[in-house]
Backbone bond lengths (Angstrom), bond angles and torsions (degrees), N, CA, C in turn:
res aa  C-N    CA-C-N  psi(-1)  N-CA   C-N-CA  omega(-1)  CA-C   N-CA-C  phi
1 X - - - 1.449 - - 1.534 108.92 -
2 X 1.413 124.26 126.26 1.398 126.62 157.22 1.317 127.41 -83.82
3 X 1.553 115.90 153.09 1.041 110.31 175.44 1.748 100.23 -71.61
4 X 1.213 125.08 160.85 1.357 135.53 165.37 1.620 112.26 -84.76
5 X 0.890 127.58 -59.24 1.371 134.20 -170.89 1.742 111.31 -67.13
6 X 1.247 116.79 -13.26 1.148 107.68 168.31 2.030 115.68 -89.67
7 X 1.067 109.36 3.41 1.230 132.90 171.70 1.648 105.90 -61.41
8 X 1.433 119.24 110.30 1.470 100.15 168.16 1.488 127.83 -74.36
9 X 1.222 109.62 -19.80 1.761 132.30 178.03 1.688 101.30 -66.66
10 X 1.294 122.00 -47.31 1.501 129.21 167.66 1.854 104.16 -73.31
11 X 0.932 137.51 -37.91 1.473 135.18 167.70 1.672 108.77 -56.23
12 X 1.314 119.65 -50.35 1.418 106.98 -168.92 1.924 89.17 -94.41
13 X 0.744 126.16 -5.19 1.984 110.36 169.71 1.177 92.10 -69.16
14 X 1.437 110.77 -63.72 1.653 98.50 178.91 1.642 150.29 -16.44
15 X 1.723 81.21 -68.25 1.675 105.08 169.44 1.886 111.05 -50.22
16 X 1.600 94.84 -50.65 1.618 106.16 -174.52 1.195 98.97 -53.67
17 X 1.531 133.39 -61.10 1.515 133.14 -159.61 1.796 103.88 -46.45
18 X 0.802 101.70 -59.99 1.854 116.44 175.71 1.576 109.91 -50.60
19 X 1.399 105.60 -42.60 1.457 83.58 178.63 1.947 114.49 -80.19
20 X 0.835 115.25 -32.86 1.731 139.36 160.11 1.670 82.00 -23.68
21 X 1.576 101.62 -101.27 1.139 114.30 -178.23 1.659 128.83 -36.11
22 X 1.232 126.83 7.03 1.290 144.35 -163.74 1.676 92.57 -123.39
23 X 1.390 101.22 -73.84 1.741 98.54 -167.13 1.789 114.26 -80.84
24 X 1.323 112.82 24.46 1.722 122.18 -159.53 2.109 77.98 -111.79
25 X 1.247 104.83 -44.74 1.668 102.92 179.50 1.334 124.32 -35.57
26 X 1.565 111.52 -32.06 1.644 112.46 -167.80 1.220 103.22 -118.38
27 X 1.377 118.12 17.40 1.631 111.30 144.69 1.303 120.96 -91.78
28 X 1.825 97.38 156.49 1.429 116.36 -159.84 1.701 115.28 -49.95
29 X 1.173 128.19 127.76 1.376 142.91 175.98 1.513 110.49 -16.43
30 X 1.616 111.78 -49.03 1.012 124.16 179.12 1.464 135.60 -51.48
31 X 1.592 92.45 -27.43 1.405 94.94 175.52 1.664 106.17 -95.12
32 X 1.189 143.98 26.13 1.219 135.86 -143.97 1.661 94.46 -75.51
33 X 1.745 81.74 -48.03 2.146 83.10 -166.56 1.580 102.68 -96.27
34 X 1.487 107.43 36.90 1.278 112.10 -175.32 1.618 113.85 -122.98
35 X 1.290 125.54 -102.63 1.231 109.56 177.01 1.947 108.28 -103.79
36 X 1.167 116.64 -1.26 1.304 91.94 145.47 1.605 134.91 -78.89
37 X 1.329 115.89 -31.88 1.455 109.39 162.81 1.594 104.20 -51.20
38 X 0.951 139.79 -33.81 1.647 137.83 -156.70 1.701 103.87 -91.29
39 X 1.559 128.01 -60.20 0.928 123.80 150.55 1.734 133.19 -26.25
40 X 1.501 100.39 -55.41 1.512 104.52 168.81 1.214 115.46 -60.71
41 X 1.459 135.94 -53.76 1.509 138.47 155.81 1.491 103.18 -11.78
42 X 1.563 108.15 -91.12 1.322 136.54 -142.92 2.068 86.16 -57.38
43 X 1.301 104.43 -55.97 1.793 97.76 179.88 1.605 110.90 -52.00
44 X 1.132 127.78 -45.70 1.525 131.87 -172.04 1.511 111.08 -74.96
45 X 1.554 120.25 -9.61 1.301 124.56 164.07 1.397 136.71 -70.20
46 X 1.518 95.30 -30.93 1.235 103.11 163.07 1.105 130.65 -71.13
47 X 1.469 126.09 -50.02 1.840 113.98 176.35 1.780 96.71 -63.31
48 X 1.276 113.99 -34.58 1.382 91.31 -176.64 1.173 151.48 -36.32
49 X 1.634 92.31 -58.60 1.543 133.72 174.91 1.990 102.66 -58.63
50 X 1.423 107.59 -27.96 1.504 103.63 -171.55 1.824 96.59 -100.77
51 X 1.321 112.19 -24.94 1.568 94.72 174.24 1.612 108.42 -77.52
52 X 1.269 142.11 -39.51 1.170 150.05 -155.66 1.803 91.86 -81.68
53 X 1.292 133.72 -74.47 1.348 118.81 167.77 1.888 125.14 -15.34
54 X 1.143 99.62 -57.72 1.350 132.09 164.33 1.409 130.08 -30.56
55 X 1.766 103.09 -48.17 1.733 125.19 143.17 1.702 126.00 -51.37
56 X 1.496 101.94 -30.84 1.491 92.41 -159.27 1.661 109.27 -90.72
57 X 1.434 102.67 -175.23 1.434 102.61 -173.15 1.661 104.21 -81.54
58 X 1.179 150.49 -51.39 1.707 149.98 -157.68 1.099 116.32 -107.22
59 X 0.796 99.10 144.11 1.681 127.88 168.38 1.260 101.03 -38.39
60 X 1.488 111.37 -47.35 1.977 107.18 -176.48 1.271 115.23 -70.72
61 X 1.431 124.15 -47.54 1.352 132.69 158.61 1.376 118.33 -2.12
62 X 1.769 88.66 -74.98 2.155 127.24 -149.31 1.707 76.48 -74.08
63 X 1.708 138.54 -43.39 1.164 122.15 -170.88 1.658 107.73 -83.75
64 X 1.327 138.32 -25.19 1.310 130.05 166.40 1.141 114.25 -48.64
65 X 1.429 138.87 -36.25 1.278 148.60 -133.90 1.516 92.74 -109.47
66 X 1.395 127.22 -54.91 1.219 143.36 -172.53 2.099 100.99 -52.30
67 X 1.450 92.09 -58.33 1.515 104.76 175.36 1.524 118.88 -43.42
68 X 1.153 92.47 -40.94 1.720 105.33 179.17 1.488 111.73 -66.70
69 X 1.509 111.69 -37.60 1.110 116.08 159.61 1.719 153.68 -37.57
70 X 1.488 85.96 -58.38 1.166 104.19 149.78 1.531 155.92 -63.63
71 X 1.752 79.23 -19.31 1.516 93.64 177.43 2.190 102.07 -92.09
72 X 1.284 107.77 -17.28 1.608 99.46 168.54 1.898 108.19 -81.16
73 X 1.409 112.43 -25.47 1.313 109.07 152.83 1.794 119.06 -22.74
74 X 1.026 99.91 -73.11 1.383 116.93 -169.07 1.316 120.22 -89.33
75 X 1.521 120.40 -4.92 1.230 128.85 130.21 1.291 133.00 -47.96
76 X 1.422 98.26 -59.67 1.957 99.54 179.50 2.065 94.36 -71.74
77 X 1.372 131.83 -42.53 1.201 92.28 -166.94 1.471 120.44 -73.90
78 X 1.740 130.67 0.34 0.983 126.60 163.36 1.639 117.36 -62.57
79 X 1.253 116.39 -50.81 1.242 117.44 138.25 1.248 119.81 1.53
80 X 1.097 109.15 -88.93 1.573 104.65 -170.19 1.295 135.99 -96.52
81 X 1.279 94.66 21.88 1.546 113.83 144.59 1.223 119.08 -101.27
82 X 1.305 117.56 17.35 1.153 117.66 177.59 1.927 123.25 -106.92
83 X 1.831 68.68 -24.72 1.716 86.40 169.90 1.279 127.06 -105.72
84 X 1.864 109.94 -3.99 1.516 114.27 139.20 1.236 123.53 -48.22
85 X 0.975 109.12 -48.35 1.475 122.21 -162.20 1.865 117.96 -67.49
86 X 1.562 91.28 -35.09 1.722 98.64 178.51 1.491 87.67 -111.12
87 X 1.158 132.81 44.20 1.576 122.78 145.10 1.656 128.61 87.22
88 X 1.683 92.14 -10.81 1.771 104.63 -144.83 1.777 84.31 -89.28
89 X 1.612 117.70 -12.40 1.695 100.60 176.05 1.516 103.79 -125.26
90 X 1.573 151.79 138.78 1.109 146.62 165.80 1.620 117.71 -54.96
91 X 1.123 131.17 160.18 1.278 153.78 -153.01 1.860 98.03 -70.81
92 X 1.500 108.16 -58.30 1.071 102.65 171.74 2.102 124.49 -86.12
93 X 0.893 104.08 33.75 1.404 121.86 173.43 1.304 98.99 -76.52
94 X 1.997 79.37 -92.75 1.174 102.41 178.20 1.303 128.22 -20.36
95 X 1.645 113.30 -51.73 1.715 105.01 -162.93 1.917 104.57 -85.73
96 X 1.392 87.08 -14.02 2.289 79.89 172.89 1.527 98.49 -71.36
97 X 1.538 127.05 -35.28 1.061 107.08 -164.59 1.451 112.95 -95.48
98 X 1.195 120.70 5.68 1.476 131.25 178.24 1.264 101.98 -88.26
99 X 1.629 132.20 -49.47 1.011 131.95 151.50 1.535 144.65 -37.48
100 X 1.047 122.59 -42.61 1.505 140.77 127.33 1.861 114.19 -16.60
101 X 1.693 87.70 -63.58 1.764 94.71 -171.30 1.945 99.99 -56.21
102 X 1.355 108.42 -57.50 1.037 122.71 -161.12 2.082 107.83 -65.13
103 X 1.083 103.29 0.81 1.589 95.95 -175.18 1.352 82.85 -108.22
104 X 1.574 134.85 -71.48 1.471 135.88 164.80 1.458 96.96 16.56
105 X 1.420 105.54 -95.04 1.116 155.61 -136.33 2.140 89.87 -64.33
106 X 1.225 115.08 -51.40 1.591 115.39 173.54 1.754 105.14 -65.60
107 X 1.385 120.58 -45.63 1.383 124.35 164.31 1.092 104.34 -23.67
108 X 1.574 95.10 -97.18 2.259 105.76 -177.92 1.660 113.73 -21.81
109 X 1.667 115.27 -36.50 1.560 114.66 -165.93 1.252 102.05 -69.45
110 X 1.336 119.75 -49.22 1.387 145.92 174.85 1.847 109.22 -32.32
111 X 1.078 90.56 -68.04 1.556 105.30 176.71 1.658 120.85 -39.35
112 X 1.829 82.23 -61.41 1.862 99.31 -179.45 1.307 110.11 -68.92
113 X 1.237 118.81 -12.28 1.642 111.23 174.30 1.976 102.83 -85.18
114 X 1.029 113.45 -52.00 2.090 125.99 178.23 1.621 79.23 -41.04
115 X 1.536 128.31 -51.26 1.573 104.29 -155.99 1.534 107.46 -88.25
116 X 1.183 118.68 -21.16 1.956 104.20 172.25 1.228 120.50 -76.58
């Protein structure tokens, strides 16, 4: 069993989830049960998916979990091109936090390769 939090790939999902959850506030009401609930999901999936792996007993497990990960990766950055696109995040938001997604996201690969 690993600790999770000593994970830097689970440290910066973290950070990301919060900021998600930070800049998801000053979009329009309308979307509340819309794509900010979905965004917030898709950000909180990621440390999830890497702490819960993290619990189990194998290597195959800790890498299923990771996979799953990655795939809310690329969830939230559709996301947020989605909220470029309707205005609700600025140009340079978006790309710190796409950037973010996209280093995450080589981390997790990183990982699943150390475990095969």
């Amino acid at each position: 069993m690993r600790n999770f939090q000593e994970i830097i790939a689970w440290q910066r999902s973290h950070q990301l989830t919060l900021k998600v959850y930070f800049h998801t506030n000053s979009f329009p009401n309308t979307e509340t049960y819309g794509l900010v609930s979905q965004m917030r999901r898709a950000a909180s999936s990621i440390p999830t998916n890497i702490a819960e792996g993290c619990g189990r007993n194998s290597d195959a497990e800790m890498k299923r979990f990771l996979i799953i990960s990655t795939g809310s990766c690329s969830e939230l950055e559709y996301q947020l091109i989605l909220a470029k696109d309707l205005k609700y995040i600025p140009e340079n938001l978006f790309k710190e936090l796409q950037y973010e997604i996209i280093l995450i996201r080589k981390m997790i690969f990183s990982f699943i390769k150390k475990l095969e």
